[in-house]
ZAMARGU-4260 file (C-alpha; in steps of 0.2 Angstrom, whole numbers, plus 5000, padded with zeros to 4 digits):
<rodrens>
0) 5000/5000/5000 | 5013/5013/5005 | 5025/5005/4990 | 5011/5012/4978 | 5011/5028/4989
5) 5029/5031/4988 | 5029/5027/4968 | 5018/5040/4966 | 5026/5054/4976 | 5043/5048/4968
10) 5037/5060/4954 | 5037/5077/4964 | 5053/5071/4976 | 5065/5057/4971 | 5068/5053/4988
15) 5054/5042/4989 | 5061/5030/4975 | 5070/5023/4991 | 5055/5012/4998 | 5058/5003/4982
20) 5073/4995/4990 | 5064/4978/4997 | 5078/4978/5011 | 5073/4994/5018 | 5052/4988/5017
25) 5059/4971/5025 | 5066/4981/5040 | 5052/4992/5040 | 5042/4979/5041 | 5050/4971/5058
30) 5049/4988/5065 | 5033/4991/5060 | 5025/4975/5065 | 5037/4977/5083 | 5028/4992/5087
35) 5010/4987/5084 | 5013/4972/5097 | 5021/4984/5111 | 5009/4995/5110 | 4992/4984/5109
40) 5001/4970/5119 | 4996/4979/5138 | 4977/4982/5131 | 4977/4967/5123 | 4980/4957/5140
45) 4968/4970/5150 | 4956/4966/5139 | 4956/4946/5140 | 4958/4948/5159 | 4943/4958/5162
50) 4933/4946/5150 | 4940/4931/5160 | 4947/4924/5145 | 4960/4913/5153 | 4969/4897/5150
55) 4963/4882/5159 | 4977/4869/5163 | 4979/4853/5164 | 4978/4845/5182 | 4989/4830/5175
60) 5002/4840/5169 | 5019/4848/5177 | 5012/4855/5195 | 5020/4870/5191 | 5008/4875/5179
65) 4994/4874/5190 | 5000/4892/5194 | 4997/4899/5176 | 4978/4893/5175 | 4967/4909/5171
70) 4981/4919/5164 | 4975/4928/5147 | 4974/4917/5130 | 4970/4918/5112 | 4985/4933/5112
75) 4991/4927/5096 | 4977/4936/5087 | 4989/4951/5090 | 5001/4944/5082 | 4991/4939/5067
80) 4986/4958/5068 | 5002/4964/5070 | 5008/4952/5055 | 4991/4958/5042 | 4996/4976/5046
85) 5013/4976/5042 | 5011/4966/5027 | 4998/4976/5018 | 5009/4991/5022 | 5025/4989/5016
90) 5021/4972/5004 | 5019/4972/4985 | 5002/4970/4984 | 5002/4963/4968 | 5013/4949/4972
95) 5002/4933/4971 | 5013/4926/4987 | 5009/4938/4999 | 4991/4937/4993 | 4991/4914/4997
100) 5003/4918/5012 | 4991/4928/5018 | 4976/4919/5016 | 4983/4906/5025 | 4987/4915/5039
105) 4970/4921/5040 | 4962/4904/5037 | 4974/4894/5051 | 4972/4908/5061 | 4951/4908/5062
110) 4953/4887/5064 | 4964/4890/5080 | 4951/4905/5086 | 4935/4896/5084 | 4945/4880/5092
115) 4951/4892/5109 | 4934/4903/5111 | 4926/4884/5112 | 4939/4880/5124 | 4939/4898/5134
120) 4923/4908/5133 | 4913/4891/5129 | 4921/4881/5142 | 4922/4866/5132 | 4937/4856/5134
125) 4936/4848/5118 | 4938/4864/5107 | 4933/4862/5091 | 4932/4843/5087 | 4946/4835/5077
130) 4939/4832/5062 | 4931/4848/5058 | 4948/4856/5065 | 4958/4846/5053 | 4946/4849/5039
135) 4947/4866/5038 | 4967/4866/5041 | 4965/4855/5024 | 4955/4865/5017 | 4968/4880/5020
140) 4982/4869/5017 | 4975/4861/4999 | 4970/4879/4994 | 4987/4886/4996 | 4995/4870/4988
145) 4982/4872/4972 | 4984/4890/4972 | 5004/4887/4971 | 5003/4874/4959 | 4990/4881/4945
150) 4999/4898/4945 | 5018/4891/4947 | 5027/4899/4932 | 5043/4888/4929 | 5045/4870/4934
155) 5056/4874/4947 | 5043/4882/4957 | 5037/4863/4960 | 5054/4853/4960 | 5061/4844/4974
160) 5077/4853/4982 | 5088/4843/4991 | 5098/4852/5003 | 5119/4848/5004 | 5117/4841/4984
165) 5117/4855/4969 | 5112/4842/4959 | 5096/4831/4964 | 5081/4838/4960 | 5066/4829/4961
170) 5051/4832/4949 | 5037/4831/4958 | 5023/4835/4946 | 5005/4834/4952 | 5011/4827/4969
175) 5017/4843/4973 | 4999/4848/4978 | 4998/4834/4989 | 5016/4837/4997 | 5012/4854/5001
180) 4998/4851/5009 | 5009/4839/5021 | 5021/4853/5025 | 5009/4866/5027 | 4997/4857/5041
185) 5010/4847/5047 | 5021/4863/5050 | 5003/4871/5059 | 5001/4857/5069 | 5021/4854/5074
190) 5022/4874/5081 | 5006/4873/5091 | 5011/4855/5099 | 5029/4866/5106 | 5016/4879/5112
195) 5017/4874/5129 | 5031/4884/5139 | 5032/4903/5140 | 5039/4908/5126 | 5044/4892/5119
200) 5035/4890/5104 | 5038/4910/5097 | 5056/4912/5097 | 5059/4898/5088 | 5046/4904/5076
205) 5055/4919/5074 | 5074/4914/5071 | 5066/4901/5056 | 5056/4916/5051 | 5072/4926/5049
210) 5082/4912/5041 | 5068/4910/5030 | 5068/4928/5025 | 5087/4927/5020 | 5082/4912/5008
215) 5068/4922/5001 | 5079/4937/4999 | 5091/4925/4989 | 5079/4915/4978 | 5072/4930/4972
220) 5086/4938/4966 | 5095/4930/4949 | 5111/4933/4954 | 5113/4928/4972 | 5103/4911/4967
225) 5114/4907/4951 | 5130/4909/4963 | 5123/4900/4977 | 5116/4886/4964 | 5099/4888/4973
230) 5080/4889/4965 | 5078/4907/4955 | 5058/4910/4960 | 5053/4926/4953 | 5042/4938/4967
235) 5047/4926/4983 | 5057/4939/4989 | 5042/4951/4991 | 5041/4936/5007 | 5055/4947/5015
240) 5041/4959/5021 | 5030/4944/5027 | 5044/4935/5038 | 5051/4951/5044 | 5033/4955/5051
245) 5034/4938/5059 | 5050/4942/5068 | 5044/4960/5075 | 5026/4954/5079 | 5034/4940/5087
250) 5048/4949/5097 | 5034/4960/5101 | 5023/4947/5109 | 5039/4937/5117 | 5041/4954/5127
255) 5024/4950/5137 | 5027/4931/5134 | 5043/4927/5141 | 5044/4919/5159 | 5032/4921/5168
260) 5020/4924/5155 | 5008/4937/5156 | 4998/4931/5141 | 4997/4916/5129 | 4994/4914/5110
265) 4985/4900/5110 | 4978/4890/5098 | 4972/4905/5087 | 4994/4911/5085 | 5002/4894/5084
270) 4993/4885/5071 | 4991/4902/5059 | 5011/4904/5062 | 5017/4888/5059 | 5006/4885/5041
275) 5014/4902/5037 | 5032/4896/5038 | 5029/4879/5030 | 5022/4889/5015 | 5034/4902/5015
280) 5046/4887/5014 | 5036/4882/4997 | 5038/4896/4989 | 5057/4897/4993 | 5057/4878/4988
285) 5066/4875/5006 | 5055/4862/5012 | 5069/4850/5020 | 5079/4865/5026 | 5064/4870/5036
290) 5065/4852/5046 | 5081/4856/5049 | 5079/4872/5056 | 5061/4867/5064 | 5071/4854/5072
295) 5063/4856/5090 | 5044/4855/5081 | 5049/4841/5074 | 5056/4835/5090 | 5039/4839/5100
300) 5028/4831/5086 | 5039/4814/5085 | 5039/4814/5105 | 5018/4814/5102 | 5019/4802/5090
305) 5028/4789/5099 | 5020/4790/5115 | 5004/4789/5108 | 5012/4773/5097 | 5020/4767/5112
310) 5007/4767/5125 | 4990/4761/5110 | 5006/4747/5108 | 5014/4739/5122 | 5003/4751/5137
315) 5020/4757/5141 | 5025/4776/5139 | 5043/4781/5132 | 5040/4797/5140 | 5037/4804/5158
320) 5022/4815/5148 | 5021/4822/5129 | 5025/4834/5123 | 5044/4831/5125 | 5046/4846/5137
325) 5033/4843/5149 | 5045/4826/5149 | 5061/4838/5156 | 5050/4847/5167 | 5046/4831/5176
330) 5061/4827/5175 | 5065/4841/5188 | 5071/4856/5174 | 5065/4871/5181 | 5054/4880/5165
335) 5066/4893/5159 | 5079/4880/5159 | 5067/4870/5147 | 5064/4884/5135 | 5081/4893/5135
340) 5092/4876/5129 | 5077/4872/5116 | 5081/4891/5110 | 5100/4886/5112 | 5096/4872/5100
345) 5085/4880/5088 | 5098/4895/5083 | 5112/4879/5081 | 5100/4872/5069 | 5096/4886/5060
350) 5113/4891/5058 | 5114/4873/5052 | 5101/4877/5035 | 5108/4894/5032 | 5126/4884/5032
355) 5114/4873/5016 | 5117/4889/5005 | 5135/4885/5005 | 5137/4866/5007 | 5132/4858/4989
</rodrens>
């Protein structure tokens, strides 16, 4: 919106051809989306406090959380806010990526809300049931994948990159639709399983987001992707804008999130944010270098996966409780032990996929 702005008074004053420079909208993006969350965060939680909108816990779980049971939820809708803003500020908004990217973020986003106002405002423990949750992340998850694949423009757009090799490339075809879809809602479902500590699940999301926007930076420039031998996608690096709003919305947000929380995102942030990196990822054609640097989502989805395997199985559990970092708190780790050394793995891991650009 204010790229059009800035064209158009470029005319009368030259000095305005400078928001042109994708860098300088990426930054102003962070910025942008940064401040948006600082300065709503403190009404935000007012707001959900005096409407009683708090998180119920688990009597099952860590006895430490007892202590968090009523603080305020559904938080992430800032972050979505924060996000939307930003994007439609400082984005290209003829750019068909920012336009699927956001509608997933606005469809994972609803899914999550309707799924926490059952649990919070309705008091119904079961949320939105399963099977319609699940259909509706398909449906956002499909759409994206269909909307990728009708208007991808060269075939690299739905090739198979392998990460460490310059030279496989996998054609994937009309399967790609269905691949997508399984990094999409897989992605969704990976960051709102880690959602369980303060602050765990949105720092993370933030240092992916940042690696992610240096890959879309680099795919969407010729040059840079030719040297690096990595995809050229024309208009993925407009994404710049969108992951940089990630990181300030979600920098903003950590600042009211982090030990002791004041607020959680819920249901309504987690599931919205982690569709948005796996099809950001898409776009960049880094979905392997995303499991890499998602390594701790992958890490809590697989600890669900077995237990659940394990216990239908043999009755037994492999881990003290799942997710995996309810298994270290009842292990004795104090919280912010918990979620400072899943941080510490997360930026060693994404230093590990940004070292991919280089290793092929």
């Amino acid at each position: 919106m204010l790229l059009l702005l800035a064209e158009f008074l470029s005319q009368f004053y030259s000095g305005f051809t400078v928001v042109r420079y994708i860098t300088l909208r990426g930054i102003l993006g962070v910025l942008t989306a940064l401040a948006i969350s600082l300065i709503f965060g403190p009404y935000l939680i007012n707001m959900l406090r005096s409407r009683q909108i708090g998180q119920a816990v688990r009597n099952d779980g860590p006895q430490s959380h007892l202590s968090k049971s009523g603080t305020p939820t559904m938080g992430g809708g800032l972050i979505l806010l924060a996000i939307a803003i930003s994007v439609l500020l400082w984005s290209d908004l003829s750019n068909r990526y920012v336009w699927i990217t956001l509608g997933v973020l606005i469809v994972f986003g609803a899914v999550g809300w309707v799924d926490d106002w059952r649990k919070v405002v309705e008091k119904n423990p079961r949320g939105l049931p399963a099977r319609w949750k699940y259909l509706w992340q398909s449906v956002g998850g499909l759409g994206a994948a269909i909307a990728l694949y009708a208007t991808a423009q060269s075939p690299v757009e739905t090739q198979l990159i392998v990460p460490f090799f310059k030279e496989i490339i996998i054609e994937m075809g009309i399967f790609f639709i269905v691949f997508t879809y399984f990094v999409i809602v897989g992605s969704s479902n990976a960051v709102n399983l880690t959602d369980g500590l303060d602050g765990l699940a949105i720092m993370p999301t933030v240092m992916v987001a940042g690696a992610l926007a240096v890959f879309a930076y680099l795919s969407g420039h010729v040059q840079f992707a030719n040297y690096l031998h990595i995809p050229y996608v024309a208009g993925a690096g407009e994404l710049i804008i969108f992951c940089g709003a990630i990181v300030g919305a979600g920098l903003g947000f950590l600042w009211f999130n982090t030990y002791p929380a004041q607020v959680f995102m819920g249901d309504v942030g987690a599931l919205a944010l982690g569709a948005v990196l796996g099809v950001i990822a898409v776009i960049v054609r880094q979905e392997l270098v995303l499991v890499i640097m998602g390594g701790i989502f992958v890490l809590e989805t697989i600890s669900v996966i077995l237990q659940v395997a394990s216990y239908k199985l043999t009755g037994r559990r492999i881990f003290r409780m799942a997710p995996i970092h309810h298994h270290f708190e009842l292990k004795g780790w104090p919280e912010p032990r918990v979620i400072v050394r899943f941080w510490i793995i997360t930026v060693v891991l994404v230093l590990i996929g940004l070292a991919t650009l280089k290793i092929r």
